[in-house]
N, C-alpha and C positions, 0 to 999 in steps of 0.2 A: 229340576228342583228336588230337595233332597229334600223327604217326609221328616215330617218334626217327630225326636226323640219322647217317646211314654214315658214317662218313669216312675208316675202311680196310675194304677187301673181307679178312673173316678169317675161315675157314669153321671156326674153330673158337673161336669168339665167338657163338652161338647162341639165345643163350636171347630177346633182343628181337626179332632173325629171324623166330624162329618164332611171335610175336605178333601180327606183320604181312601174313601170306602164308596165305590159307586155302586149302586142297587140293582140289581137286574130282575123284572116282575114287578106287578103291581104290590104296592101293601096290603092290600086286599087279600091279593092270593096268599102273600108270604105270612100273615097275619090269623087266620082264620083259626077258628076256634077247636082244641080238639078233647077238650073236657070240660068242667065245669067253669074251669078259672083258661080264662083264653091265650094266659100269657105263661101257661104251667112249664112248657118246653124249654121256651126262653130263659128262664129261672133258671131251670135244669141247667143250662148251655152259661149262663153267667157264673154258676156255682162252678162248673168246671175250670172255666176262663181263669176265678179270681181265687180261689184257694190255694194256701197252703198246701207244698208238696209235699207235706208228711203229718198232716193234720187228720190224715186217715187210717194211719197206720196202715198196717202190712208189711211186706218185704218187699226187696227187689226183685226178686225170682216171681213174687206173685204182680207185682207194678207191669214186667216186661210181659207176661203169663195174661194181661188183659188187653194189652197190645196188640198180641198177636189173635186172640181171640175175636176182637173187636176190627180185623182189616175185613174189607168189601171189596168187591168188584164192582166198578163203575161201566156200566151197560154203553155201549156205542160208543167208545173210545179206548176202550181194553185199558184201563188204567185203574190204581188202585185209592182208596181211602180210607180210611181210620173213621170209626161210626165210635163219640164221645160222648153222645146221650142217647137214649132211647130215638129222641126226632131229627138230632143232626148228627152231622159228616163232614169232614174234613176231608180236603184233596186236592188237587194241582186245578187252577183256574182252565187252564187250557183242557182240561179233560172236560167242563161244561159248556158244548159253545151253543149259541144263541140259536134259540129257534127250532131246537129239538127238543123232545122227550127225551128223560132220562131216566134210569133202575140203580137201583145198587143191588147185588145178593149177596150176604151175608155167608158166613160159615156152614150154615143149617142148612143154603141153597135157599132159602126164602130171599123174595126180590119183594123191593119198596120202588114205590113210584117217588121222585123226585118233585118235590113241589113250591121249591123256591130257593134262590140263589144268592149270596152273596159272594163278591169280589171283590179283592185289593186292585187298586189301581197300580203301586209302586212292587208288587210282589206274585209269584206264580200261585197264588193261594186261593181258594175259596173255600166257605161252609155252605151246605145244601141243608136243606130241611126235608126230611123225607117222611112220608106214612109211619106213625106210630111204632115200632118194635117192640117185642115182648123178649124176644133174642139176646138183649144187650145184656154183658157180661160186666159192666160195673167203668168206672173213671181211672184211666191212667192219670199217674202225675204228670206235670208238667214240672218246665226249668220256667219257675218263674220268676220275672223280674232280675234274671243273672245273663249277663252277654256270653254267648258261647266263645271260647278259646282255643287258637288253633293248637294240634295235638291232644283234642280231649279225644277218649275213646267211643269210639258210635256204635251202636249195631241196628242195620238197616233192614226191614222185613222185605221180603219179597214172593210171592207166591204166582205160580203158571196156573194157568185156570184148570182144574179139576187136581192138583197135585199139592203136596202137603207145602207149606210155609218153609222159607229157608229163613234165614238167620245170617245175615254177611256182616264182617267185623270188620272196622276200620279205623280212621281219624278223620279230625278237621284237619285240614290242612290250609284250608283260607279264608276265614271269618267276615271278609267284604270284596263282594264281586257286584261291580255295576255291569249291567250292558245293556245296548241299547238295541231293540227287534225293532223290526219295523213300522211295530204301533205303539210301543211303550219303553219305558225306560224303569228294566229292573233294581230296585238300590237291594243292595245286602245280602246279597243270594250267598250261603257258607256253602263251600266246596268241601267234600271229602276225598278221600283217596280210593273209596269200593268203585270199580268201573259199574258203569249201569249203561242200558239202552232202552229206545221206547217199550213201554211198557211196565218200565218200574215207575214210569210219574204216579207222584200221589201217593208212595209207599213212604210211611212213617220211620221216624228216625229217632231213635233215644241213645239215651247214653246207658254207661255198663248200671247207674243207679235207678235204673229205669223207666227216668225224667224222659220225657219227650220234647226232644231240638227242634222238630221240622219236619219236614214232607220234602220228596224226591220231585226235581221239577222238569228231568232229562224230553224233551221231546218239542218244550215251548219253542217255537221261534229259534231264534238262533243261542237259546242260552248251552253254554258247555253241558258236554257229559259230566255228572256227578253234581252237578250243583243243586241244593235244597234252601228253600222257603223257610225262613225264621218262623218259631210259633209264637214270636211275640206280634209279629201281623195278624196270626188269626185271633189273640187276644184283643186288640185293636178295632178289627170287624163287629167281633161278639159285641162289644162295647157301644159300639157306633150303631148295631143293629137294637140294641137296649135303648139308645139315644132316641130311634127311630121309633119305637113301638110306645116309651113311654113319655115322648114329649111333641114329637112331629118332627116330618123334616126338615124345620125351618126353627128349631126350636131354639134358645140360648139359656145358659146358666142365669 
């Protein structure tokens, strides 16, 4: 089954949402209050999802400059993520699996405890909620609502644990890659041309305006080297997890 095309972000358009995005934790946990207004994260993580990519102003040099400032280390899987708000993160689903503890550490070396999980079912993708940051260095753009094309120019982060951030330049080179692992079936995964190996899952991918494509999904299952997770699935999530907090999960328009 091929997941139904978004083509406006409308959190009260739900019902196909919540067909695509399975929950892992209770809402309980993933819900719980961390200031005075219980749903302030969430906000934060919507505002990211659904704005204009240049409604903030700034440069490119400064867009790619928060990027890089903003990747984590994903504790017991050596994989990376992109932290978009203060309480969530962004990274390869298979870098979360079920039934452990997880950390992220930031830039500073300061680690957050993990404390709840979303996952695409159709895609290598998840966002994590994690303990508060005071660390976070501001919102990349996103490409949003524009379908990536092969030969745009990428540059993919990548960082060794304790050693400075690389910076790898590339293209797409194939905009729709299915494949089927053993327990799921990828739709859309865009391929570049930068070689990568375990341990770059989860490393964010923007273009040279530096809009963010995607996240690196190298190590899932049997999906090829180089191929990366659309961010329009983790807008999709965000969406469906707004669905979830402000309507229930049985909820309809």
């Amino acid at each position: 089954m091929t997941p139904p095309r978004l083509t406006k972000m409308n959190l009260f358009s739900l019902e196909e949402l919540l067909k695509n995005v399975r929950i892992i934790g209770s809402p309980a946990q993933q819900h719980q209050p961390t200031s005075a207004n219980p749903h302030e994260g969430l906000f934060e993580l919507m505002a990211f999802a659904n704005a204009s990519n240049w409604d903030k102003g700034g440069s490119t040099r400064q867009s790619i400059d928060q990027i890089t400032k903003n990747i984590v280390h994903v504790y017991s899987s050596g994989a990376l993520g992109l932290q978009v708000t203060p309480e969530y993160v962004i990274t390869a689903k298979h870098a979360l699996h079920r039934g452990q503890k997880h950390y992220v550490e930031n830039q500073a070396g300061q680690k957050y405890k993990v404390k709840g999980i979303w996952a695409s079912k159709y895609q290598d993708i998840a966002i994590a909620r994690i303990e508060r940051s005071s660390e976070y260095q501001g919102p990349a753009r996103i490409h949003l609502g524009k379908p990536n094309r092969k030969g745009t120019k990428v540059i993919l982060h990548y960082q060794e644990k304790d050693a400075a951030i690389t910076q790898l330049q590339g293209e797409i080179t194939n905009t729709r890659h299915d494949t089927r692992t053993a327990k799921d079936i990828y739709h859309s995964q865009f391929m570049v041309d930068i070689p990568t190996k375990p341990g770059y899952s989860g490393s964010p991918v923007c273009n040279t305006y530096g809009e963010l494509l995607g996240f690196v999904s190298t190590g899932c299952n049997s999906l090829p080297p180089s191929s990366c997770s659309d961010i329009q699935e983790a807008v999709r999530i965000i969406n469906t997890m707004a669905g979830e907090a402000f309507y229930g999960r049985n909820a309809r328009p």
